[in-house]
C-alpha positions in Angstrom: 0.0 0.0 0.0 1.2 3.6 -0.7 2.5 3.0 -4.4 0.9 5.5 -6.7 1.6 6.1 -10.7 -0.1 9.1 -12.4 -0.3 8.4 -16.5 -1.0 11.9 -18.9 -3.3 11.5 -21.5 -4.5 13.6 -23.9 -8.7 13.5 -24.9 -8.7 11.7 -28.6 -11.5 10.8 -30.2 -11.5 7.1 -29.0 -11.8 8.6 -25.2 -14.3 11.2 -26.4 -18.2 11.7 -26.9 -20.3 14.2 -27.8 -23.7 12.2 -27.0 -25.2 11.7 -29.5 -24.7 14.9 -31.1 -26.9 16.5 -27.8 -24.3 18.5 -26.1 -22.4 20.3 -29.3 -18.9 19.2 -28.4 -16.5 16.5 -28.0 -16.0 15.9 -24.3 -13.9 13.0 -22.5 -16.4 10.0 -22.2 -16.8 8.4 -19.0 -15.9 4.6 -20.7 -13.0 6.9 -21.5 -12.1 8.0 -18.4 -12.5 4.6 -16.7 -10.2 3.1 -19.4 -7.9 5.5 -18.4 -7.9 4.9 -14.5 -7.8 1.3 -15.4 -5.3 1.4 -17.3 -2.6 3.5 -15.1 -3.9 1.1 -11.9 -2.9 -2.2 -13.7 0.4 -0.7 -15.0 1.2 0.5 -11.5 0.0 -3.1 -10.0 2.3 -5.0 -13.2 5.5 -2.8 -12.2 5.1 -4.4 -8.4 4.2 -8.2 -9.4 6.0 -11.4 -9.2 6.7 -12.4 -12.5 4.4 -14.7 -13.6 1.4 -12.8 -12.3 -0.9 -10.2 -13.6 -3.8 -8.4 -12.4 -7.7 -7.7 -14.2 -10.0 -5.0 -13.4 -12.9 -6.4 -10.7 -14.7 -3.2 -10.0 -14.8 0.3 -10.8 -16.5 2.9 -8.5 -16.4 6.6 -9.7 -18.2 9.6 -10.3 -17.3 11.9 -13.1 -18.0 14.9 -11.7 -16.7 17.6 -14.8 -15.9 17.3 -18.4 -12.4 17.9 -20.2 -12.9 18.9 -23.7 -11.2 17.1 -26.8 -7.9 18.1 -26.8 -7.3 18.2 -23.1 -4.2 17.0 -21.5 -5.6 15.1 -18.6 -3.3 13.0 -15.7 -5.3 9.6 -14.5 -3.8 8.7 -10.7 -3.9 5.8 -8.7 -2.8 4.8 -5.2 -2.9 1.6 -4.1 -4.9 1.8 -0.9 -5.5 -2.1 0.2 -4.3 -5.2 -0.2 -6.3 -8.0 1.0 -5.4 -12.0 0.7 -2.4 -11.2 -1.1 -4.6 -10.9 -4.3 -7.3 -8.5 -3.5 -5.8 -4.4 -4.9 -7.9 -1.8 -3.8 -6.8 2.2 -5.5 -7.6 5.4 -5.0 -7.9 6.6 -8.2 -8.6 10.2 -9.8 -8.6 12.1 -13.4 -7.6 15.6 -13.5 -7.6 18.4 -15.8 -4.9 20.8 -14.4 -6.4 21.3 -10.8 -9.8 20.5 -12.0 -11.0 17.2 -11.0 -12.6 15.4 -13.7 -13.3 11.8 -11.7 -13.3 10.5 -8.6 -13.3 7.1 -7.1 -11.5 3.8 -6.4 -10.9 0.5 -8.3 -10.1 -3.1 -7.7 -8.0 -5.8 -8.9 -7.4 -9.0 -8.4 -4.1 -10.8 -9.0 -4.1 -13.8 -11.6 -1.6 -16.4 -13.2 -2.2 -15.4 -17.0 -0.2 -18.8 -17.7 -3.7 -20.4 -16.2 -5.4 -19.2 -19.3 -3.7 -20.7 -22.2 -4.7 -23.5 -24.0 
């Protein structure tokens, strides 16, 4: 616990909506955003693991509380908060747009043997 990683991003147009045309502008989407925080949590998790081991998203608790245009340069940061049973991660996690917070919340993940998996 207390390992944190913060990833900048910029808004494309594969992180961005504009809702189905009803709010008049590319904003970043909140499947975006989450994509994002997942993203930098696993990395962070990866850079700490055994080798051999892994981790994949279990839950994803956030509230996206303002929008970051297309374009934006954005920072997604996670800190891991928990870990439980050797396998359970629990992170802080945040999106920012300079000092605006964009997203709020905390993740989990769970640590696998990818090696498991293959046929």
């Amino acid at each position: 616990p207390g390992i944190e990683r913060t990833h900048e991003f910029e808004v494309d147009e594969r992180l961005s909506t504009d809702v189905a045309g009803t709010i008049g502008a590319e904003v970043l989407s909140t499947p975006g955003m989450i994509a994002m925080i997942e993203r930098n949590a696993s990395i962070l998790a990866f850079e700490h693991l055994p080798d051999g081991k892994a981790t994949v998203g279990f839950e994803v608790c956030v509230k996206h509380v303002a929008a970051a245009a297309k374009g934006a340069r954005c920072t997604a940061h996670a800190r891991l908060a928990e870990v439980a049973d050797d396998r359970k991660l629990r992170f802080d996690v945040e999106v920012r747009e300079g000092e605006r917070v964009i997203g709020v919340g905390t993740h989990e993940r769970r640590v696998i043997e990818p090696s498991r998996f293959h046929a």
